[in-house]
VOPAGU-2260 file (C-alpha; in pm, 1 decimal, decimal comma):
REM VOPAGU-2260
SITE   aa  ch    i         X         Y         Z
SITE  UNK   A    0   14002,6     241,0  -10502,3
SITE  UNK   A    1   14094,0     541,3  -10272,8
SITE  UNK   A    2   13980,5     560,4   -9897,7
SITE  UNK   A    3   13753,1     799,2   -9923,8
SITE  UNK   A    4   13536,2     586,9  -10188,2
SITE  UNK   A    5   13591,1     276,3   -9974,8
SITE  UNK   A    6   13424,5     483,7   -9682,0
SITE  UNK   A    7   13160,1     666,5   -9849,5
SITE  UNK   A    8   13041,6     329,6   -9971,0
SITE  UNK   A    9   13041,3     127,1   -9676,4
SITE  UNK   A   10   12885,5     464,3   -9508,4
SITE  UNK   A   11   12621,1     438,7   -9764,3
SITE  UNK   A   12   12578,4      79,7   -9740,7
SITE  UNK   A   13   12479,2      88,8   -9372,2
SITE  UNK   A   14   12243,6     402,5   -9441,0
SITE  UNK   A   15   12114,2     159,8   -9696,5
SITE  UNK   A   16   12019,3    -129,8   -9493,6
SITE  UNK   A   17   11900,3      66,5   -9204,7
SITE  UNK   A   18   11663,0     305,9   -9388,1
SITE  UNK   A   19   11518,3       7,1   -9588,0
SITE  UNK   A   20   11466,6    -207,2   -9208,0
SITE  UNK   A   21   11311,2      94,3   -9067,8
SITE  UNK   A   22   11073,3     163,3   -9390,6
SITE  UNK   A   23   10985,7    -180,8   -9369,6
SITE  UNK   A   24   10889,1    -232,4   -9024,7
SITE  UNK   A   25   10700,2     167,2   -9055,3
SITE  UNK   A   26   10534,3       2,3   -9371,3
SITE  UNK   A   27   10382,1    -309,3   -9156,1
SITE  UNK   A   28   10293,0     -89,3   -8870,3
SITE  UNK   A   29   10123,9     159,4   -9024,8
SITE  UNK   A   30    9926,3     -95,0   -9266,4
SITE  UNK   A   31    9826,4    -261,1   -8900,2
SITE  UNK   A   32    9716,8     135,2   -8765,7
SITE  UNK   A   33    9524,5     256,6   -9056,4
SITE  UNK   A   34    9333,3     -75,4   -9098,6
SITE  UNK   A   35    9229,3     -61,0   -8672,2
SITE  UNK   A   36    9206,0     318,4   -8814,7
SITE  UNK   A   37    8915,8     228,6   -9113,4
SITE  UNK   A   38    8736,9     -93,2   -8934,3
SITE  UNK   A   39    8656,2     188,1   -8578,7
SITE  UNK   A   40    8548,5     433,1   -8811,8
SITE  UNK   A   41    8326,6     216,4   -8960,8
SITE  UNK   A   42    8208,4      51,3   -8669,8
SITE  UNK   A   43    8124,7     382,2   -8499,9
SITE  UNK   A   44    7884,5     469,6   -8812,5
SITE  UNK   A   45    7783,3      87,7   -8718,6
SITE  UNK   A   46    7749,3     198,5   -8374,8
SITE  UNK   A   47    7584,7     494,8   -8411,9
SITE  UNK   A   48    7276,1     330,0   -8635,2
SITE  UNK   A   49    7229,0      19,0   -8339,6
SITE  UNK   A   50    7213,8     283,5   -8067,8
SITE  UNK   A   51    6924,0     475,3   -8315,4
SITE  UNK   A   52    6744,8     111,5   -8406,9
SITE  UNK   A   53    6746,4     -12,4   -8036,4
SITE  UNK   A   54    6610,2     304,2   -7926,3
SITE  UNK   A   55    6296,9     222,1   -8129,9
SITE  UNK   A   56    6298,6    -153,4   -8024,1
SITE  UNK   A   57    6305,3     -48,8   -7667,9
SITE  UNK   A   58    6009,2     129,4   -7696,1
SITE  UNK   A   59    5845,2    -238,2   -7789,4
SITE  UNK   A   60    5861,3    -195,3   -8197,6
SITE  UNK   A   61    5933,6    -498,8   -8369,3
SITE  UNK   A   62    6255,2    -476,7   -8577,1
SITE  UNK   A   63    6054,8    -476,2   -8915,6
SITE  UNK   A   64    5810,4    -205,0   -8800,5
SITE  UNK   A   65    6088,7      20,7   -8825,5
SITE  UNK   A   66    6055,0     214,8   -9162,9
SITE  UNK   A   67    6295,1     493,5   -9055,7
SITE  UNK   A   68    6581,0     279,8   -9035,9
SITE  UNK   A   69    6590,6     233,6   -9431,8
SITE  UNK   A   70    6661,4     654,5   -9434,9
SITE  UNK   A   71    6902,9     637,7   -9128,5
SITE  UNK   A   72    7134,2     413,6   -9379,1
SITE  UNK   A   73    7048,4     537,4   -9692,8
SITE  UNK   A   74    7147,3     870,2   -9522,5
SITE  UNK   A   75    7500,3     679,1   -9372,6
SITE  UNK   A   76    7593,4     566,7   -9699,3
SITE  UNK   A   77    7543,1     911,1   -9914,3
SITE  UNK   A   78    7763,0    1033,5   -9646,2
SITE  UNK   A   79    8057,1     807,8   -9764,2
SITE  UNK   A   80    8095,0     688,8  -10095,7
SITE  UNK   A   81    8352,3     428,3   -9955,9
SITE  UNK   A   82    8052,2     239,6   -9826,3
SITE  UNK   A   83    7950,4     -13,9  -10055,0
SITE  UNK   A   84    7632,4     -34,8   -9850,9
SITE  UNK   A   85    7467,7    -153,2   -9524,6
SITE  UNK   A   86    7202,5    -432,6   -9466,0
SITE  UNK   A   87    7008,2    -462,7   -9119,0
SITE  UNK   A   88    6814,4    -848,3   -9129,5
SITE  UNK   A   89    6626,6   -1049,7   -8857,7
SITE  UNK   A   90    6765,0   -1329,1   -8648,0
SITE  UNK   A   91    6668,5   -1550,8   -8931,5
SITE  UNK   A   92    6871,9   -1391,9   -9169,2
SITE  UNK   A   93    6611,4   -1180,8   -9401,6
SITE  UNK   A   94    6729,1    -843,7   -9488,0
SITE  UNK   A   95    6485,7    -613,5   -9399,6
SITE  UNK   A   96    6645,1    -296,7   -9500,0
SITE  UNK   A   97    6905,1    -274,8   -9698,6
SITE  UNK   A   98    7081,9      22,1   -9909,7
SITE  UNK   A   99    7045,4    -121,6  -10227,6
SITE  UNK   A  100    6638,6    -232,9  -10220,2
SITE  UNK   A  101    6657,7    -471,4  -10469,4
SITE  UNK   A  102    6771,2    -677,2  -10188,4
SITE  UNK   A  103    6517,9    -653,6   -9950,7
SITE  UNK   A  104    6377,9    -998,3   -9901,9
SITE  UNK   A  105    6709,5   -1179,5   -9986,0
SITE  UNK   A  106    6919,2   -1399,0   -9684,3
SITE  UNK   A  107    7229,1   -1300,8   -9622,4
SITE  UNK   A  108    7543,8   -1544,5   -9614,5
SITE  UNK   A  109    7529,4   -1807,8   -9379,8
SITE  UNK   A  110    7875,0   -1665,2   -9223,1
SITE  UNK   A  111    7667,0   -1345,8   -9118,9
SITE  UNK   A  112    7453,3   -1584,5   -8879,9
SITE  UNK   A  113    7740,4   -1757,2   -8707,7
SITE  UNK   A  114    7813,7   -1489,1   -8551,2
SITE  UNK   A  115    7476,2   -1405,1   -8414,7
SITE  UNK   A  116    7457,1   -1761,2   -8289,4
SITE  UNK   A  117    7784,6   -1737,6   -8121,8
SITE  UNK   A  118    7774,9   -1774,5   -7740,9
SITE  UNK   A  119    7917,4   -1412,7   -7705,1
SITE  UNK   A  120    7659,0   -1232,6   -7913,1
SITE  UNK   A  121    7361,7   -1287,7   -7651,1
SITE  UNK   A  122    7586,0   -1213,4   -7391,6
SITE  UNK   A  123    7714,9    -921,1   -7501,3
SITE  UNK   A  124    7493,8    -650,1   -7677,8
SITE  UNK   A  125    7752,3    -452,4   -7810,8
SITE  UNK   A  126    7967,7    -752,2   -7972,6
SITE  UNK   A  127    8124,2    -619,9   -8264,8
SITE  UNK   A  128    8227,6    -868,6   -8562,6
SITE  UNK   A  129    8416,2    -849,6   -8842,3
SITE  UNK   A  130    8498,3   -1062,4   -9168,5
SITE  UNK   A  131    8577,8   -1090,3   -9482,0
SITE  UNK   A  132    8315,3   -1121,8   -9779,9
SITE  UNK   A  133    8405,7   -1154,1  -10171,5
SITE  UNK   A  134    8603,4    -804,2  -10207,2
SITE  UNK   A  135    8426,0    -664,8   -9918,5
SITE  UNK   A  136    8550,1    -617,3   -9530,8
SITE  UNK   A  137    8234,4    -641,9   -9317,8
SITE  UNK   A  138    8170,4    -522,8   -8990,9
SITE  UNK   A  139    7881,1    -551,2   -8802,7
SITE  UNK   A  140    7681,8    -505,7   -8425,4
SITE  UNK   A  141    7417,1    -729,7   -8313,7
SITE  UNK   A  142    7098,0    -540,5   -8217,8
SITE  UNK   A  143    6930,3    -668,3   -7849,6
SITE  UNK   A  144    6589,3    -558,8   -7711,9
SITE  UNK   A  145    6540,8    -448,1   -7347,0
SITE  UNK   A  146    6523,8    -830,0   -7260,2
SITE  UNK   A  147    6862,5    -906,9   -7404,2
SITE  UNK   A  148    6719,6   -1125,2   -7685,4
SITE  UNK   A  149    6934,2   -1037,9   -8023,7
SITE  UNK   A  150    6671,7    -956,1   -8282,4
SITE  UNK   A  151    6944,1    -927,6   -8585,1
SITE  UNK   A  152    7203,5    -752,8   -8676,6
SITE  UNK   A  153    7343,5    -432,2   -8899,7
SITE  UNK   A  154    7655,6    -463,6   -9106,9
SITE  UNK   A  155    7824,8    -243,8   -9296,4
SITE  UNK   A  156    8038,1    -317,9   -9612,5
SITE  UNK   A  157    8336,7     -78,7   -9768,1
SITE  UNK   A  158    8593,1    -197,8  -10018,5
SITE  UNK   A  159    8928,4    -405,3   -9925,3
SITE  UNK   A  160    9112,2    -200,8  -10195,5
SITE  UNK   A  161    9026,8      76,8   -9995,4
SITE  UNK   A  162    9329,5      -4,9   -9777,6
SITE  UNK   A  163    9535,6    -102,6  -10024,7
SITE  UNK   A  164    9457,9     220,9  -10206,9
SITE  UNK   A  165    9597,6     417,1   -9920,7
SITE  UNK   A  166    9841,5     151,1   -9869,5
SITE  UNK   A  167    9978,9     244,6  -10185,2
SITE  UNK   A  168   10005,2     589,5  -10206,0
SITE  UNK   A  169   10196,1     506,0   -9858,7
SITE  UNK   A  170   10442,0     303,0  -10040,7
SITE  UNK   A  171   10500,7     537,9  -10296,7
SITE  UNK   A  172   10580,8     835,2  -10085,4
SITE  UNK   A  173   10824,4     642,8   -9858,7
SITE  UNK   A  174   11014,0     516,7  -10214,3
SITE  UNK   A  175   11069,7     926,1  -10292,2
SITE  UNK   A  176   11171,4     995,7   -9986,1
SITE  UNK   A  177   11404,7     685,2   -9933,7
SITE  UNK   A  178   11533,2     815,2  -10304,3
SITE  UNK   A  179   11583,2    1152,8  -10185,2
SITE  UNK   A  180   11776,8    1069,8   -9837,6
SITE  UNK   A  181   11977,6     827,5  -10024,7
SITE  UNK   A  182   12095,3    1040,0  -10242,6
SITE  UNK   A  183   12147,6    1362,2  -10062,8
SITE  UNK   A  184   12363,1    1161,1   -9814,4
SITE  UNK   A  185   12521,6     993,5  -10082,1
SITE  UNK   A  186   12668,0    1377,3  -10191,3
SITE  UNK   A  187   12723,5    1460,1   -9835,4
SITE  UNK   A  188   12911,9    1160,7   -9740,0
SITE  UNK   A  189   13128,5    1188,7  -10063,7
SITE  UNK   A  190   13206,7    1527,3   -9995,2
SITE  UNK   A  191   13289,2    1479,5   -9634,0
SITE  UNK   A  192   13496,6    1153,5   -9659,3
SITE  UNK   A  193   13712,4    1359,2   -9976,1
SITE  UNK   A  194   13762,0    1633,2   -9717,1
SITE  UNK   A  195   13805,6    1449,5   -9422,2
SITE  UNK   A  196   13980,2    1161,3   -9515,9
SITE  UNK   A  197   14229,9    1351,7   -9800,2
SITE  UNK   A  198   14524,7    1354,8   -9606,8
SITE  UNK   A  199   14522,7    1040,2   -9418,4
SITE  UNK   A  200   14470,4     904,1   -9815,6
SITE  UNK   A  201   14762,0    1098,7   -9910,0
SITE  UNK   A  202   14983,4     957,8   -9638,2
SITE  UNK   A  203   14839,4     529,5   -9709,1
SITE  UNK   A  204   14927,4     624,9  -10045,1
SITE  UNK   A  205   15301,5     748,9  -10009,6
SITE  UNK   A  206   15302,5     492,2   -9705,3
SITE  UNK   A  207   15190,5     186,5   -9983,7
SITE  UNK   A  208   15442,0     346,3  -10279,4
SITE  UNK   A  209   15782,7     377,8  -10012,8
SITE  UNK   A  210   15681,2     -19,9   -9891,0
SITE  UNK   A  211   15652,1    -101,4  -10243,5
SITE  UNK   A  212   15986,2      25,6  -10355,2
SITE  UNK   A  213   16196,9     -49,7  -10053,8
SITE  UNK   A  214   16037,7    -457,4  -10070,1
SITE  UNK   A  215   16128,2    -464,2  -10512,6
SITE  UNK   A  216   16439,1    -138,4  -10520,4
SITE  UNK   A  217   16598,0    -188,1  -10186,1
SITE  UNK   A  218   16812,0      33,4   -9979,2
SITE  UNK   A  219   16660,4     240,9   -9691,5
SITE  UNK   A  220   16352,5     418,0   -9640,8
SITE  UNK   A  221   16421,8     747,0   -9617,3
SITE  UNK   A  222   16136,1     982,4   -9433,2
SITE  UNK   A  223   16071,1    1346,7   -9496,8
SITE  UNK   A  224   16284,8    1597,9   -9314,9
SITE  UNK   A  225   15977,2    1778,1   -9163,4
SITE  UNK   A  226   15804,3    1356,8   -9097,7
SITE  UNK   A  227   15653,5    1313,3   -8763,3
SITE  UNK   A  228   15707,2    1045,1   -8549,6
SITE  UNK   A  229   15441,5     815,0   -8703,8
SITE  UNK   A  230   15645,8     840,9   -9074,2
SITE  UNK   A  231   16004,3     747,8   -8829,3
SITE  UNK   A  232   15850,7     444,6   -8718,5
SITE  UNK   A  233   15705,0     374,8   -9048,5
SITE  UNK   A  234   16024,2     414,4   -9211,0
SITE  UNK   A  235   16189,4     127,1   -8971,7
SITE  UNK   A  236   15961,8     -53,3   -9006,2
SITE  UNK   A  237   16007,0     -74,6   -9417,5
SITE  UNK   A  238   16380,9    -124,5   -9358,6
SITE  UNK   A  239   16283,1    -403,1   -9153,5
SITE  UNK   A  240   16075,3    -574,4   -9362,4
SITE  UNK   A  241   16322,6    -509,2   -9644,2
SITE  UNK   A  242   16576,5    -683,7   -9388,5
SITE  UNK   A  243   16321,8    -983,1   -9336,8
SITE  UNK   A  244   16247,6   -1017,7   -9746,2
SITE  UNK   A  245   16588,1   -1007,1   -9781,2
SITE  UNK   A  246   16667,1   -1274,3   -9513,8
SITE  UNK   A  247   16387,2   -1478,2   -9672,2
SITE  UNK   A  248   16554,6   -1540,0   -9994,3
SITE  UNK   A  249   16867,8   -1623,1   -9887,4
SITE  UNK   A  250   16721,2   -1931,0   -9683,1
SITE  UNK   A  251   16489,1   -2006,1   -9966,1
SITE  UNK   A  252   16819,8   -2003,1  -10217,4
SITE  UNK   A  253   17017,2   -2224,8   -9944,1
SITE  UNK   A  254   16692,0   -2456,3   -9913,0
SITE  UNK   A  255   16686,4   -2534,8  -10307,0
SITE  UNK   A  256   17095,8   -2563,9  -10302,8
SITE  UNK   A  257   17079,4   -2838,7  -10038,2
SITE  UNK   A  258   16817,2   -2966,6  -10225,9
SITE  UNK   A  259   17039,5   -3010,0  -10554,0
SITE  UNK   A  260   17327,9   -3126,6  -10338,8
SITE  UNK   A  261   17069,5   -3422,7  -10225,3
């Protein structure tokens, strides 16, 4: 194998590794941003229908008086049809509105009440949560009255394939790319190393064929009339190894005749 192939391949070997480390590590990263990304936007439309809610409860409604809130989040979710829907229920866990009205009535999971109960939660009236339900990421704010007292929550639900949805048309951009830098530097670097690296080929080859002859032919090395001072030394140094070869087999030949002489 010439040089120049030798090069261009270990060239493209470290492009290689480092493009696929750095895709990686961009891959994790930006998985990490765009799901912080989706759970605030969410949690602002969360936000934005506890500020509305606690409004009215500050004015001394009770939380099921409220009829407007079931067209404040019907009106959130036809805005996004991500949104798999968005339940607001008591302390005690009844759903009192609830996008899809056939489940008005119902309890929600017993996981949605933990976190109501939590010590945080009545100490802080904008504790967000966040969790993970059948196919479903849910995030959700606690609403609290004038007095502090949390009188239930509203969560929101959208999709967990969302982010692998976007996640994946990620991946498959960064794959054509990678593709395409790979193999435009893989022409580049072949044409470079072939023009860069021609002559000093040129010269390891007549260097490897004059060693190669002198070592099995004998007799001198004899260097171009126009050879620089590099091809001089090289020469001497073939006749000298010649020398050495040569000196090599005559003690090996006067080892195996004292051997038969034994």
């Amino acid at each position: 194998m010439s040089l120049a192939r030798k090069v261009s391949m270990a060239l493209f070997a470290i492009l290689f590794a480092t493009m696929l480390t750095t895709a990686g590590f961009g891959y994790y990263k930006f998985e990490d941003v765009l799901s912080s990304l989706v759970r605030s936007r969410y949690s602002f439309v969360v936000f934005t229908i506890k500020q509305k809610v606690e409004d009215s409860l500050n004015l001394g409604f009770a939380l099921r008086q409220l009829r407007q809130v079931q067209e404040i989040i019907e009106l959130e979710k036809a805005r996004d049809d991500q949104i798999q829907g968005i339940d607001v229920y008591d302390a005690n866990g009844e759903v009192l509105f609830d996008t899809d009205r056939g489940a008005l009535g119902t309890r929600v999971p017993a996981r949605w009440l933990e976190t109501l109960n939590a010590p945080s939660a009545g100490s802080g009236a904008s504790q967000q949560f966040s969790l993970i339900d059948d196919d479903a990421v849910v995030v959700g704010l606690p609403l609290v009255n004038t007095l502090g007292k949390v009188e239930g929550a509203v969560v929101l639900r959208y999709p967990e394939a969302y982010l692998e949805r976007e996640l994946g048309n990620l991946l498959s951009r960064l794959a054509a790319e990678f593709l395409m830098v790979l193999g435009a530097f893989a022409l580049v670097g072949i044409l470079a190393a072939y023009v860069l690296l021609r002559v000093v080929g040129r010269r390891l080859g007549a260097m490897e064929t004059t060693l190669a002859k002198v070592l099995e032919v004998g007799g001198e090395a004899v260097p171009n009339p126009d050879a620089d001072e590099f091809e001089l030394h090289f020469a001497e140094f073939c006749d000298k190894s010649r020398e050495a070869v040569e000196q090599i087999s005559d003690a090996s030949a006067e080892v195996e005749r004292l051997d038969r002489l034994a």
